[in-house]
N, CA, C and O atoms as a Maestro MAE file, in Angstrom:
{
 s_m_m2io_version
 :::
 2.0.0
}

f_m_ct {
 s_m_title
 :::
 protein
 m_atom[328] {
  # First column is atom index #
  i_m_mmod_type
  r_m_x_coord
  r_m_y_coord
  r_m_z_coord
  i_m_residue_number
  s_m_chain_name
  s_m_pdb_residue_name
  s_m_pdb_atom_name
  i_m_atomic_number
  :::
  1 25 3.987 26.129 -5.537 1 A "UNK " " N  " 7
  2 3 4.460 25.122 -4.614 1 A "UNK " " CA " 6
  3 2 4.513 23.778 -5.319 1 A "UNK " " C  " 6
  4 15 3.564 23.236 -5.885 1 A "UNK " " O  " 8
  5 25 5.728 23.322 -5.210 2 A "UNK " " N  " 7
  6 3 5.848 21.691 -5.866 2 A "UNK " " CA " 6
  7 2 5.464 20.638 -4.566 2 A "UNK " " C  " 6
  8 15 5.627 20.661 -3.346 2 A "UNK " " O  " 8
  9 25 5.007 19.937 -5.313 3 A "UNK " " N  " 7
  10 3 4.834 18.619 -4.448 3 A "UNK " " CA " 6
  11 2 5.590 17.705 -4.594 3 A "UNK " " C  " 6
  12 15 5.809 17.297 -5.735 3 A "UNK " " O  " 8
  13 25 6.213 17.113 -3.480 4 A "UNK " " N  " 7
  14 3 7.044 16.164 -3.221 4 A "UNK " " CA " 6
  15 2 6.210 14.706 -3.616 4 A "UNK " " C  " 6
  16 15 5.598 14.237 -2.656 4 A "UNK " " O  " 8
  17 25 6.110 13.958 -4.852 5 A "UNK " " N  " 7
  18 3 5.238 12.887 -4.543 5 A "UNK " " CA " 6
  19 2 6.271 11.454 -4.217 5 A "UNK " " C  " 6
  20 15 5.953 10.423 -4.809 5 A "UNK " " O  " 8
  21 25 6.876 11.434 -3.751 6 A "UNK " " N  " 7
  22 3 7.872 10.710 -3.223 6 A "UNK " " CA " 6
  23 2 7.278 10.518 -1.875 6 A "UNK " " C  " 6
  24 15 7.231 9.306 -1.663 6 A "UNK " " O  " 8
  25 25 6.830 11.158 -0.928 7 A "UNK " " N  " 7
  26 3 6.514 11.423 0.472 7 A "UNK " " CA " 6
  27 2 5.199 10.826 0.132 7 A "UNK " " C  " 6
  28 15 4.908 10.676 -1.055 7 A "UNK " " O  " 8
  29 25 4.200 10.397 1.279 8 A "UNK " " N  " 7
  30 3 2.750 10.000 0.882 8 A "UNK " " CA " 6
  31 2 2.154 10.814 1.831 8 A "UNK " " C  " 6
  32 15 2.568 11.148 2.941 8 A "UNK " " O  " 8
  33 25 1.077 11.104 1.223 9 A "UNK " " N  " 7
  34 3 0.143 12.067 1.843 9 A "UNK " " CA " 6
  35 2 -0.290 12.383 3.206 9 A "UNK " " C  " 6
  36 15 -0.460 13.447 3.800 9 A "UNK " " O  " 8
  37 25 -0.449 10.868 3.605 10 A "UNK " " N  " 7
  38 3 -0.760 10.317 5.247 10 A "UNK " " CA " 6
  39 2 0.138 10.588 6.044 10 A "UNK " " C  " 6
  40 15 -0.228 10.662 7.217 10 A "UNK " " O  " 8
  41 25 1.777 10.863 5.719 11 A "UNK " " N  " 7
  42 3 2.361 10.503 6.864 11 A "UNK " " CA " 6
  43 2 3.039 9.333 7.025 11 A "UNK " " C  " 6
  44 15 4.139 9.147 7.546 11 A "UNK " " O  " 8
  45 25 1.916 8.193 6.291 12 A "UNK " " N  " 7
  46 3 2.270 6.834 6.598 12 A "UNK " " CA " 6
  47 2 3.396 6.533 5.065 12 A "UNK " " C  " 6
  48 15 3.135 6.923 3.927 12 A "UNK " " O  " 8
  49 25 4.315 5.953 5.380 13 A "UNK " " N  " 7
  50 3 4.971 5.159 3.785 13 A "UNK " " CA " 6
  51 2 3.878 4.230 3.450 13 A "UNK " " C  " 6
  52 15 3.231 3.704 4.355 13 A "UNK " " O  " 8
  53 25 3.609 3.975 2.111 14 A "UNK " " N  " 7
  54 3 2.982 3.198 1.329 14 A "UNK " " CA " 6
  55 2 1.288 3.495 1.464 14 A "UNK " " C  " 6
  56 15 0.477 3.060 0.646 14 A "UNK " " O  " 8
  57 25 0.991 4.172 2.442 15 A "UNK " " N  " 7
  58 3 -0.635 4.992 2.542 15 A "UNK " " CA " 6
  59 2 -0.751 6.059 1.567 15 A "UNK " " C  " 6
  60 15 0.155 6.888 1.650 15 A "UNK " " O  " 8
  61 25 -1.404 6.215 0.889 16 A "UNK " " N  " 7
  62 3 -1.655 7.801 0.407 16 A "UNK " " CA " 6
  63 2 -3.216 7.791 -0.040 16 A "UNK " " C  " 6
  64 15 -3.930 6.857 -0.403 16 A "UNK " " O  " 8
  65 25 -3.350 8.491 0.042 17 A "UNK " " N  " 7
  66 3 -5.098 9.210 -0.680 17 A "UNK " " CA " 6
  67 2 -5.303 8.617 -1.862 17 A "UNK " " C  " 6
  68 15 -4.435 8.493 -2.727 17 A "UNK " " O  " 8
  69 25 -6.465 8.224 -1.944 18 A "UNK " " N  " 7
  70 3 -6.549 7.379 -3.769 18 A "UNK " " CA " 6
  71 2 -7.567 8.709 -4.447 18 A "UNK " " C  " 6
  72 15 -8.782 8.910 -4.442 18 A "UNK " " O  " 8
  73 25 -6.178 9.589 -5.105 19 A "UNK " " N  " 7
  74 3 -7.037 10.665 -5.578 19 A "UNK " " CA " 6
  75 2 -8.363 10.384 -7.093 19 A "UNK " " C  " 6
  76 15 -9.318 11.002 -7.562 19 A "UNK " " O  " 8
  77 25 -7.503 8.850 -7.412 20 A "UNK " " N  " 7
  78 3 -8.002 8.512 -9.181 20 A "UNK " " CA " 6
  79 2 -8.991 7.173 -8.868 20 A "UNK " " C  " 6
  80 15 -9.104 6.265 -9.692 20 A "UNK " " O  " 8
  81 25 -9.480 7.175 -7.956 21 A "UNK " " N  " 7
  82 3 -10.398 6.086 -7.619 21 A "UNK " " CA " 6
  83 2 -11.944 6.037 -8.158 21 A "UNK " " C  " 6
  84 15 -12.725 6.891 -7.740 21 A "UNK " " O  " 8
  85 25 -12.393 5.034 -9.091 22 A "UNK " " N  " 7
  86 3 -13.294 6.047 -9.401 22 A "UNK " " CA " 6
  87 2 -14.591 4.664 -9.270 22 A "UNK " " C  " 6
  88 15 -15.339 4.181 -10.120 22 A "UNK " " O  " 8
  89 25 -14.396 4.376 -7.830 23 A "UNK " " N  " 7
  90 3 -15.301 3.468 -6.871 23 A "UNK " " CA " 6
  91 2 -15.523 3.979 -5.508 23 A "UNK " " C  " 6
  92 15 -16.231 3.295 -4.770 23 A "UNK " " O  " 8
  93 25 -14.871 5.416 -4.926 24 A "UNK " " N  " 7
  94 3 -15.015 6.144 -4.417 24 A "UNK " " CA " 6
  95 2 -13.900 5.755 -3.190 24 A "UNK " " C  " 6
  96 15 -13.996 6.399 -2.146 24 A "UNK " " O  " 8
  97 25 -12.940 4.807 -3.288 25 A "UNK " " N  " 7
  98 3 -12.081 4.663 -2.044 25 A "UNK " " CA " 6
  99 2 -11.089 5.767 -1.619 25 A "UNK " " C  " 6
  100 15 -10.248 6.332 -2.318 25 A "UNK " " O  " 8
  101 25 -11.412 5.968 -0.155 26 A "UNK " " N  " 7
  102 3 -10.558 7.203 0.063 26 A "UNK " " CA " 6
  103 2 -8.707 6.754 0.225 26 A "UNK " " C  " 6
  104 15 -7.889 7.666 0.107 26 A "UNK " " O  " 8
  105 25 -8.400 5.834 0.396 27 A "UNK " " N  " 7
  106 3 -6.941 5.491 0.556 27 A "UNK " " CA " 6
  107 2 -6.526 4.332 0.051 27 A "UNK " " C  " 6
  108 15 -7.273 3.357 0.140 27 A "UNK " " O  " 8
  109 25 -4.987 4.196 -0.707 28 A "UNK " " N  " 7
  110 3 -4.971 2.962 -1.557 28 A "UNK " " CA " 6
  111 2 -3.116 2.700 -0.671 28 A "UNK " " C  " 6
  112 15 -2.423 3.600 -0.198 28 A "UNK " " O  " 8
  113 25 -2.849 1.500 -0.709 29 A "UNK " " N  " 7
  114 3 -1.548 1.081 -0.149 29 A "UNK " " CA " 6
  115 2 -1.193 0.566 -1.486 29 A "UNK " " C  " 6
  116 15 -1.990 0.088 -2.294 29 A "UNK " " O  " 8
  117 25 0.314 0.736 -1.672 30 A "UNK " " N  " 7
  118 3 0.365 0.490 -3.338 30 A "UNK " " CA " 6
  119 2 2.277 0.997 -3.164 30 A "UNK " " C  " 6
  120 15 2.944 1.962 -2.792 30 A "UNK " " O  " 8
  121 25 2.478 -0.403 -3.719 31 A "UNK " " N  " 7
  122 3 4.045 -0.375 -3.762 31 A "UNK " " CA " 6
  123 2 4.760 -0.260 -4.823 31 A "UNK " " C  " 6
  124 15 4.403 -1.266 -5.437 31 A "UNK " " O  " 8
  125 25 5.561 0.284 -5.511 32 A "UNK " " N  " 7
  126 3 6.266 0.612 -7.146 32 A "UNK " " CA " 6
  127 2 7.213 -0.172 -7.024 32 A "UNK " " C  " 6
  128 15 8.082 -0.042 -6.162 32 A "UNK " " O  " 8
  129 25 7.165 -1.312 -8.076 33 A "UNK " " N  " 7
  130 3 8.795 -1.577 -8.006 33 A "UNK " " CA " 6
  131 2 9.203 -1.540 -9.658 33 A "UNK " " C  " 6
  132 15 8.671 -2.233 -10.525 33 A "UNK " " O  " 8
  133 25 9.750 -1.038 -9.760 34 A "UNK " " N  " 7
  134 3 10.094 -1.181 -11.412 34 A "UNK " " CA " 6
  135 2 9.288 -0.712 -12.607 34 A "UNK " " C  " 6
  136 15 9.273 -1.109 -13.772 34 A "UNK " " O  " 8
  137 25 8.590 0.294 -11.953 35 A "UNK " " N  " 7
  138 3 7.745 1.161 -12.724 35 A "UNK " " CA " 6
  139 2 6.248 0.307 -12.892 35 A "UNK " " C  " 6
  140 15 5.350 0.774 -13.593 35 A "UNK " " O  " 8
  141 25 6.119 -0.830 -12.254 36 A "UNK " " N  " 7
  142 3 5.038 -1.277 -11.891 36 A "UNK " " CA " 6
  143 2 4.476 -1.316 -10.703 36 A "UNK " " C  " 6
  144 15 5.162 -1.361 -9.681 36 A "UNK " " O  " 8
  145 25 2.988 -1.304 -10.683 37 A "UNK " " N  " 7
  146 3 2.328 -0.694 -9.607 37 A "UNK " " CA " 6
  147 2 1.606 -1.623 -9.066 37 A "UNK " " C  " 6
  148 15 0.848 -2.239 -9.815 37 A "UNK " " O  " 8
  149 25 1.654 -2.035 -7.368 38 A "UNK " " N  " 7
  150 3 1.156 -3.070 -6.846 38 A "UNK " " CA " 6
  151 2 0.191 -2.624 -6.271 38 A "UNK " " C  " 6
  152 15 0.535 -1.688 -5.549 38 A "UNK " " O  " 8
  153 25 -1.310 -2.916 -6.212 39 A "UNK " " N  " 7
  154 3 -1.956 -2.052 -5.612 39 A "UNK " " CA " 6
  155 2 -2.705 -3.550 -4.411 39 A "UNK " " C  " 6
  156 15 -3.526 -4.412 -4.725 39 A "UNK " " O  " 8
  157 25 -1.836 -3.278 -2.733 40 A "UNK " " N  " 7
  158 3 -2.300 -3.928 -2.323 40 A "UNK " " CA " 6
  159 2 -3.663 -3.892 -1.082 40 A "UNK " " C  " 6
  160 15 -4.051 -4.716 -0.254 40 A "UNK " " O  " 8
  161 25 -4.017 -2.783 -1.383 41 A "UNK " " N  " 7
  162 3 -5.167 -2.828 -0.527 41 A "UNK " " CA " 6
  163 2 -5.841 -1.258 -0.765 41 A "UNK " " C  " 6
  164 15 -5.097 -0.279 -0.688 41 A "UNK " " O  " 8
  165 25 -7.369 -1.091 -1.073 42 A "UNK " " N  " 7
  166 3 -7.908 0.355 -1.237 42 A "UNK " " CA " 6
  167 2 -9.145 0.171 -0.426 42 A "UNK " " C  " 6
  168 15 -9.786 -0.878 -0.483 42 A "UNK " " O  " 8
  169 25 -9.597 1.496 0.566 43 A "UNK " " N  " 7
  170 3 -10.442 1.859 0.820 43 A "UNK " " CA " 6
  171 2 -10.355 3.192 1.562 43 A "UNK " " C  " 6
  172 15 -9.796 4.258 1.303 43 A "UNK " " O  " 8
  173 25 -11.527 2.510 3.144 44 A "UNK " " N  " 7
  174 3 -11.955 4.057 3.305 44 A "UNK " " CA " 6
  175 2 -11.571 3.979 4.647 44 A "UNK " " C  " 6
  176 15 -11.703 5.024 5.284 44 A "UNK " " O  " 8
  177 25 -11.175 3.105 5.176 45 A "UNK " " N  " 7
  178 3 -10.855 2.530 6.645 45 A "UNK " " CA " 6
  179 2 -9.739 3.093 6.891 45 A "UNK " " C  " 6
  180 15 -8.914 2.359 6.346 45 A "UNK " " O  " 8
  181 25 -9.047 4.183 7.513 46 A "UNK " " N  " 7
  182 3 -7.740 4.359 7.599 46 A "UNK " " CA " 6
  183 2 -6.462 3.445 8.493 46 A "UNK " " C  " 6
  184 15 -5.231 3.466 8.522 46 A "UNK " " O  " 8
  185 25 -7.456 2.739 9.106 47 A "UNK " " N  " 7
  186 3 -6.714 2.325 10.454 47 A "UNK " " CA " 6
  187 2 -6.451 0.626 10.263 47 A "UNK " " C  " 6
  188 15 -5.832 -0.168 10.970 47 A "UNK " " O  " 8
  189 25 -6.976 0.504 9.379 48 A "UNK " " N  " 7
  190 3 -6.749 -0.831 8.478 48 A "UNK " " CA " 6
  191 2 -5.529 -0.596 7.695 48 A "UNK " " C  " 6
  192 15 -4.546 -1.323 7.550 48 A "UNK " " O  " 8
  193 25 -5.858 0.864 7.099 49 A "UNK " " N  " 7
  194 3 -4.333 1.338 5.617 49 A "UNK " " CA " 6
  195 2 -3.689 1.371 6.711 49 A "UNK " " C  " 6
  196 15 -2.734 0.598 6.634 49 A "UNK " " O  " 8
  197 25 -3.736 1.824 7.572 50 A "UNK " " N  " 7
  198 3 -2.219 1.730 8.688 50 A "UNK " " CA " 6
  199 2 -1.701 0.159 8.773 50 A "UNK " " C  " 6
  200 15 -0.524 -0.119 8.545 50 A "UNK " " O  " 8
  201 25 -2.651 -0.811 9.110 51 A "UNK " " N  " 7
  202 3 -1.975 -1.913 9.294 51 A "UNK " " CA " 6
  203 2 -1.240 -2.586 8.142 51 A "UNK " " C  " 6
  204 15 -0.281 -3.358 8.180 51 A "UNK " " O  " 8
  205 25 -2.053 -2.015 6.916 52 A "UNK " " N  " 7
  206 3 -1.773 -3.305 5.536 52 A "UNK " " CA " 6
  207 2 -0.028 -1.979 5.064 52 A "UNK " " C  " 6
  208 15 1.049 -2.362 4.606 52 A "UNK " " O  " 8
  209 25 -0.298 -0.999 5.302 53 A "UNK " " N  " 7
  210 3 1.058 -0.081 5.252 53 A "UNK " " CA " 6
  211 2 2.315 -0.678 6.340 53 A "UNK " " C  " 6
  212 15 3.505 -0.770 6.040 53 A "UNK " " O  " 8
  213 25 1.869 -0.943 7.295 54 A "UNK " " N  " 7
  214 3 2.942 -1.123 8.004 54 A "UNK " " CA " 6
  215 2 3.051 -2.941 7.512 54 A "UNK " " C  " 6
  216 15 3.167 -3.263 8.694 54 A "UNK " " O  " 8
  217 25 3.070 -3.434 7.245 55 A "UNK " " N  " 7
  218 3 2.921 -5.321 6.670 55 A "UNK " " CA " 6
  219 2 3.337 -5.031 5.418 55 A "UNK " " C  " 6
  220 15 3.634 -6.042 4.782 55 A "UNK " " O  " 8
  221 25 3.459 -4.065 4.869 56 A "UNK " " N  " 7
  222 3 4.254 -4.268 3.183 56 A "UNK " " CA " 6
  223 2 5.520 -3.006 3.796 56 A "UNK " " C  " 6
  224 15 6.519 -2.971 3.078 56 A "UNK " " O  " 8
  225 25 5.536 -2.216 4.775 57 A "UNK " " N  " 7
  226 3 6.789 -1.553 4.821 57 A "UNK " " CA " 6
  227 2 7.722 -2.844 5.600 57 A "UNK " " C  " 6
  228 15 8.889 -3.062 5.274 57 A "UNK " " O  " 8
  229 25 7.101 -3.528 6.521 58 A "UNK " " N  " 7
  230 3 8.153 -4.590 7.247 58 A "UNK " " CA " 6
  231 2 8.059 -5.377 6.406 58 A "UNK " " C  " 6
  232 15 7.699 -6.371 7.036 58 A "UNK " " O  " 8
  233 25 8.149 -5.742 5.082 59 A "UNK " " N  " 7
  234 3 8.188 -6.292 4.265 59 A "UNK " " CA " 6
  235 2 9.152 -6.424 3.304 59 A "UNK " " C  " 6
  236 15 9.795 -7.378 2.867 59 A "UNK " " O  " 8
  237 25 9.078 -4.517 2.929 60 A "UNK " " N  " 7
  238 3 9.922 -4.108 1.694 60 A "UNK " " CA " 6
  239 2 11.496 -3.771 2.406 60 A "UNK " " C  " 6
  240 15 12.542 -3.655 1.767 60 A "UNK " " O  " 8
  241 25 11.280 -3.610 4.439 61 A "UNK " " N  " 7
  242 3 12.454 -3.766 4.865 61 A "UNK " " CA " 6
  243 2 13.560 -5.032 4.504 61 A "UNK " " C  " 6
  244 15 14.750 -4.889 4.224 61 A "UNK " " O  " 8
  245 25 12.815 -6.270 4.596 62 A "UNK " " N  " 7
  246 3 13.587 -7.683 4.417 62 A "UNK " " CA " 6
  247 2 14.108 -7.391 2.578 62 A "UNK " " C  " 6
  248 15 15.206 -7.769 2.169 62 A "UNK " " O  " 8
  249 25 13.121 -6.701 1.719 63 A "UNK " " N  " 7
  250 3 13.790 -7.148 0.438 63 A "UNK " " CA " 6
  251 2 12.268 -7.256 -0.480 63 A "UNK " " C  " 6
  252 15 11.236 -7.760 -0.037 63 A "UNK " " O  " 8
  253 25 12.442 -6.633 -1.887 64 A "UNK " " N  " 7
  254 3 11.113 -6.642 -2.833 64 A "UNK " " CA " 6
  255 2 10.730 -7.943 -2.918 64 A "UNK " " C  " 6
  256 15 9.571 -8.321 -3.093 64 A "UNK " " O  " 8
  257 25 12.192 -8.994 -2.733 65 A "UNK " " N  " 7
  258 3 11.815 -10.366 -3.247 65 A "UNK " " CA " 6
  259 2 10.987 -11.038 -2.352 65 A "UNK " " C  " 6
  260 15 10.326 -12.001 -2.740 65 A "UNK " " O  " 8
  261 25 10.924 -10.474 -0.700 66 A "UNK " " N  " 7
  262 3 9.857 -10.978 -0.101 66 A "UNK " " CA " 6
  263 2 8.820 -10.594 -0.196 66 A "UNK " " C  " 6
  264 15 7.921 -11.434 -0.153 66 A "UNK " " O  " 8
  265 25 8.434 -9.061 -0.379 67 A "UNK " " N  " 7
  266 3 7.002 -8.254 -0.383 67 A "UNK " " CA " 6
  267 2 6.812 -9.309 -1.771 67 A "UNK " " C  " 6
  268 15 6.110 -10.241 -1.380 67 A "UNK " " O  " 8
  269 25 7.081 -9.459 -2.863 68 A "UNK " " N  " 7
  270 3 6.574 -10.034 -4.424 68 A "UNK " " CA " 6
  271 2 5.850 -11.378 -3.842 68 A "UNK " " C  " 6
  272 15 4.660 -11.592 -4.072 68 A "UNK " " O  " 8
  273 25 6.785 -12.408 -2.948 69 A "UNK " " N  " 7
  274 3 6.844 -13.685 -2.736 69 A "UNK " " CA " 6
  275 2 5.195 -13.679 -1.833 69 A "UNK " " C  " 6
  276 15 4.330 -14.413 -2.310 69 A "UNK " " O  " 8
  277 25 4.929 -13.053 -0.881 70 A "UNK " " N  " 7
  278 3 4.454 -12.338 0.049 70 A "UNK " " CA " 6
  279 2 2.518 -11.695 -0.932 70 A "UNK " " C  " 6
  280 15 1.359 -11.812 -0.535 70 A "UNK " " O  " 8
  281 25 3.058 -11.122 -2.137 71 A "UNK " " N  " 7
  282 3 1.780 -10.337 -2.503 71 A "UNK " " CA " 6
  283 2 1.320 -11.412 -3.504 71 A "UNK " " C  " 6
  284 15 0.142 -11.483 -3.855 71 A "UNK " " O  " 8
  285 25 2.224 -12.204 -3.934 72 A "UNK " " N  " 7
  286 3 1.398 -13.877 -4.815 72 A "UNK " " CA " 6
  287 2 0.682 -14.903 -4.025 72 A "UNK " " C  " 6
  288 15 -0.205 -15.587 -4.536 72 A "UNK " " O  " 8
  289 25 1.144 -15.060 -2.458 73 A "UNK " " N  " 7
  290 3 1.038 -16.390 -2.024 73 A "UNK " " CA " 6
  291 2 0.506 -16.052 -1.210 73 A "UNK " " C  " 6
  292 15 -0.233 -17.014 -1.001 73 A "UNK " " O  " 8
  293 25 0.147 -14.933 -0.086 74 A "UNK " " N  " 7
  294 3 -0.066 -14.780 0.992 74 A "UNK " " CA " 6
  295 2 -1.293 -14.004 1.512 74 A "UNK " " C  " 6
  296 15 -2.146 -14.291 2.352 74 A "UNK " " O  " 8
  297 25 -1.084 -12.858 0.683 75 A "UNK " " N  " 7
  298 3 -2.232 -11.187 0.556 75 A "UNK " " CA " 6
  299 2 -3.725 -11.524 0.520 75 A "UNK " " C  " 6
  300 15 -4.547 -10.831 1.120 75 A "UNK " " O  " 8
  301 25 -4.046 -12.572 -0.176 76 A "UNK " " N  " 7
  302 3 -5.472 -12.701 0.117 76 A "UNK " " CA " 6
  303 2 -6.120 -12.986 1.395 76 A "UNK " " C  " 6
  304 15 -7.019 -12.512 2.091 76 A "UNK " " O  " 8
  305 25 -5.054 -14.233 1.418 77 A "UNK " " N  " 7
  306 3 -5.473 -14.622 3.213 77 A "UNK " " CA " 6
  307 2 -5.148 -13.516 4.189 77 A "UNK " " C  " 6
  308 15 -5.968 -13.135 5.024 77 A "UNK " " O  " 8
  309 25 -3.997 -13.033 4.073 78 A "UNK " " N  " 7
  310 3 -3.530 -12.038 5.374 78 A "UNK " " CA " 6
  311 2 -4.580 -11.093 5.295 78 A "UNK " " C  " 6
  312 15 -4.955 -10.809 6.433 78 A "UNK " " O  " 8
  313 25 -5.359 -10.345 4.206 79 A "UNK " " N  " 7
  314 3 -6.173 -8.873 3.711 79 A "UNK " " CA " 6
  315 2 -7.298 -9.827 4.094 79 A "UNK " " C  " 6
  316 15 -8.418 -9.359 3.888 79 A "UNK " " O  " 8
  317 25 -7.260 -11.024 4.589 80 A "UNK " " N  " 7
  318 3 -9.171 -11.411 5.038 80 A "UNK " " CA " 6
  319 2 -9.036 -11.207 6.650 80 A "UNK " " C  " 6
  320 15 -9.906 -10.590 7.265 80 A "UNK " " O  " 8
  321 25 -7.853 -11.782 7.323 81 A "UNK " " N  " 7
  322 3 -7.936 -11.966 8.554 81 A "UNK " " CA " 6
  323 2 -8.002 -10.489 8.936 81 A "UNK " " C  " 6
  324 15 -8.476 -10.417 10.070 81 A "UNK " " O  " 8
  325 25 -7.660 -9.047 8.347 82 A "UNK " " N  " 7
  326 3 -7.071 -7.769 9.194 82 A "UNK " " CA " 6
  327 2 -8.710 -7.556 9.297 82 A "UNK " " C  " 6
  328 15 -9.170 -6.596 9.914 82 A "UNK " " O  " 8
  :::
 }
 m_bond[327] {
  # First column is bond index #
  i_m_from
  i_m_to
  i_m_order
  :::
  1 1 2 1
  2 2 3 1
  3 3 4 2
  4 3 5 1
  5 5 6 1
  6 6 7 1
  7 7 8 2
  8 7 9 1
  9 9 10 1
  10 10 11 1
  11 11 12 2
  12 11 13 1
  13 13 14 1
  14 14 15 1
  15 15 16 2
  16 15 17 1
  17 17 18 1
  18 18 19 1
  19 19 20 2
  20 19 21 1
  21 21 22 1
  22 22 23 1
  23 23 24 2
  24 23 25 1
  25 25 26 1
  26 26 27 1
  27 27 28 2
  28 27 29 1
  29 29 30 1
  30 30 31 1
  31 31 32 2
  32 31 33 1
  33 33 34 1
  34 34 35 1
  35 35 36 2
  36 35 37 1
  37 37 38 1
  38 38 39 1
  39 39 40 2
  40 39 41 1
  41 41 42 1
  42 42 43 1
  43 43 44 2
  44 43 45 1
  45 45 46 1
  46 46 47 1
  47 47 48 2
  48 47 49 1
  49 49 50 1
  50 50 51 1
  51 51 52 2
  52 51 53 1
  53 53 54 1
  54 54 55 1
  55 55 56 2
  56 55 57 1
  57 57 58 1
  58 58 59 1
  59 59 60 2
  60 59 61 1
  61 61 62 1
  62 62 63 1
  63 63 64 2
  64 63 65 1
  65 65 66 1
  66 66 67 1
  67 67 68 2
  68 67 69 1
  69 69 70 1
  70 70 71 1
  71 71 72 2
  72 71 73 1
  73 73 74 1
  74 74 75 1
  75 75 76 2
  76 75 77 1
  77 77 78 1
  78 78 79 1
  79 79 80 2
  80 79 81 1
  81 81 82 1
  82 82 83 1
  83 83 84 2
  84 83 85 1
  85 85 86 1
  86 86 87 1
  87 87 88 2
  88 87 89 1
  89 89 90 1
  90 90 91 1
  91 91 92 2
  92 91 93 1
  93 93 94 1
  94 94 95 1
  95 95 96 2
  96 95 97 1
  97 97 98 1
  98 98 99 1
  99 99 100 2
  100 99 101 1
  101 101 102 1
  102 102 103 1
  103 103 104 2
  104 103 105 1
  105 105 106 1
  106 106 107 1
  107 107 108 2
  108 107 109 1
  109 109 110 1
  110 110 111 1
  111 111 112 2
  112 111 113 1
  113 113 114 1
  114 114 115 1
  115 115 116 2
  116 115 117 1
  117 117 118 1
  118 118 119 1
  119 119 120 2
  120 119 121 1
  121 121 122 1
  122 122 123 1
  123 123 124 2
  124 123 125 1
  125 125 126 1
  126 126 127 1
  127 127 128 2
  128 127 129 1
  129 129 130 1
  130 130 131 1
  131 131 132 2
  132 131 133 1
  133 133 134 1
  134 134 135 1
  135 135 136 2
  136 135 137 1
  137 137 138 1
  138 138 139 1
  139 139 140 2
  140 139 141 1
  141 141 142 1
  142 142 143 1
  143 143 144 2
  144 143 145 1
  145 145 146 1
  146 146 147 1
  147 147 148 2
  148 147 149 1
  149 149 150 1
  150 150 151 1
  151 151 152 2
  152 151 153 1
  153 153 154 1
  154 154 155 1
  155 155 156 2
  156 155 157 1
  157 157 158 1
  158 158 159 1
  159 159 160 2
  160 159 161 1
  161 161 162 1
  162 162 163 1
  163 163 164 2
  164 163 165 1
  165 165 166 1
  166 166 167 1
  167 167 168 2
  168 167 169 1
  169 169 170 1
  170 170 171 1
  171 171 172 2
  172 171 173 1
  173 173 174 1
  174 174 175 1
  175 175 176 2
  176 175 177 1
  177 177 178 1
  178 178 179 1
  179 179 180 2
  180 179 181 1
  181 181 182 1
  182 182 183 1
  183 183 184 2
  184 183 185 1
  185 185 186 1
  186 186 187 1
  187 187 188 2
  188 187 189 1
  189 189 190 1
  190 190 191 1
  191 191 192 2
  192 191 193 1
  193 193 194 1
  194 194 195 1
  195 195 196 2
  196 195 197 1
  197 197 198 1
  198 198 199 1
  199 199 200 2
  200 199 201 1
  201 201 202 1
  202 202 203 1
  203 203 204 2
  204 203 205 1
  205 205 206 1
  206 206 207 1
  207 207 208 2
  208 207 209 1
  209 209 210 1
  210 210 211 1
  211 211 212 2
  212 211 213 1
  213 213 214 1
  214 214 215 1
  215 215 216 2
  216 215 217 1
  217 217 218 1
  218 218 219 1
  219 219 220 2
  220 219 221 1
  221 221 222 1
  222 222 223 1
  223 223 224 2
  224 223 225 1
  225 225 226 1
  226 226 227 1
  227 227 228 2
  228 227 229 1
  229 229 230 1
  230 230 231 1
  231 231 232 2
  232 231 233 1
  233 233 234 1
  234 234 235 1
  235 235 236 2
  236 235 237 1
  237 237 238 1
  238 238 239 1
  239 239 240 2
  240 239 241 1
  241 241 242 1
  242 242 243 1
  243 243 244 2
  244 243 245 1
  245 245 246 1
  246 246 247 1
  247 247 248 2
  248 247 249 1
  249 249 250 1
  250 250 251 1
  251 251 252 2
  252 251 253 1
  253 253 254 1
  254 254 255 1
  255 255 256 2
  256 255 257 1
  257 257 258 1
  258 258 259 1
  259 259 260 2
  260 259 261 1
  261 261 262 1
  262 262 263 1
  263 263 264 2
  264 263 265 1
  265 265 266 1
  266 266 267 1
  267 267 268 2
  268 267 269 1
  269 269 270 1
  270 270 271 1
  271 271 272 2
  272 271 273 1
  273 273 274 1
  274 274 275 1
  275 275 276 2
  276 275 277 1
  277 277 278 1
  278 278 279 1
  279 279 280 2
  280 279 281 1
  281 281 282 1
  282 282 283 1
  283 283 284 2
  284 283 285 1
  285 285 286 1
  286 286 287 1
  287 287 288 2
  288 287 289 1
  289 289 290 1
  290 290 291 1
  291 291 292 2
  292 291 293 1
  293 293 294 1
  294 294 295 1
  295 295 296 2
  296 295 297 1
  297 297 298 1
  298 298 299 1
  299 299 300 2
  300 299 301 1
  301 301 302 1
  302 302 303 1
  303 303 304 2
  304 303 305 1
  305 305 306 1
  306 306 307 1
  307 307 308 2
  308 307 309 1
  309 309 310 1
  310 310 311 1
  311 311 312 2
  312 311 313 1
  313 313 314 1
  314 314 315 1
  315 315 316 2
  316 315 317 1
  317 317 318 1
  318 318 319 1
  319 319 320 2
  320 319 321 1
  321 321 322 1
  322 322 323 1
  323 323 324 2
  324 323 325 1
  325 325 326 1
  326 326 327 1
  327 327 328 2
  :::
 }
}
């Protein structure tokens, strides 16, 4: 059986299982653009990865140039208030 890794594990876009974590987090939100890897939020909380998944998918809807603009200027503060 092949695995589709295009699809994420959860269900959710941009959620998947952090199989290579080796701080023990069970789920990492993490966006590719250009063969680089954004890793914007890891743990164990799923219902948090739902929120910070759905805030970089309505994100990557508008355009990468906002999620980029968005993960320099914004992500610390927004990832304190969730």
């Amino acid at each position: 059986m092949v695995l589709n890794k295009s699809k994420s594990e959860t269900g959710i876009k941009y959620l998947n299982v952090d199989n290579y974590s080796k701080y023990g987090h069970g789920y990492v939100v993490r966006v590719i653009i250009n063969r680089k890897h954004f890793v914007v939020w890891s743990g164990n909380d799923i219902t948090i990865g739902k929120k910070v998944a759905e805030k970089v998918q309505s994100l990557m809807s508008i355009s990468k140039a906002a999620f980029l603009e968005w993960y320099d200027y914004e992500r610390e503060e927004w990832l304190q208030n969730v």
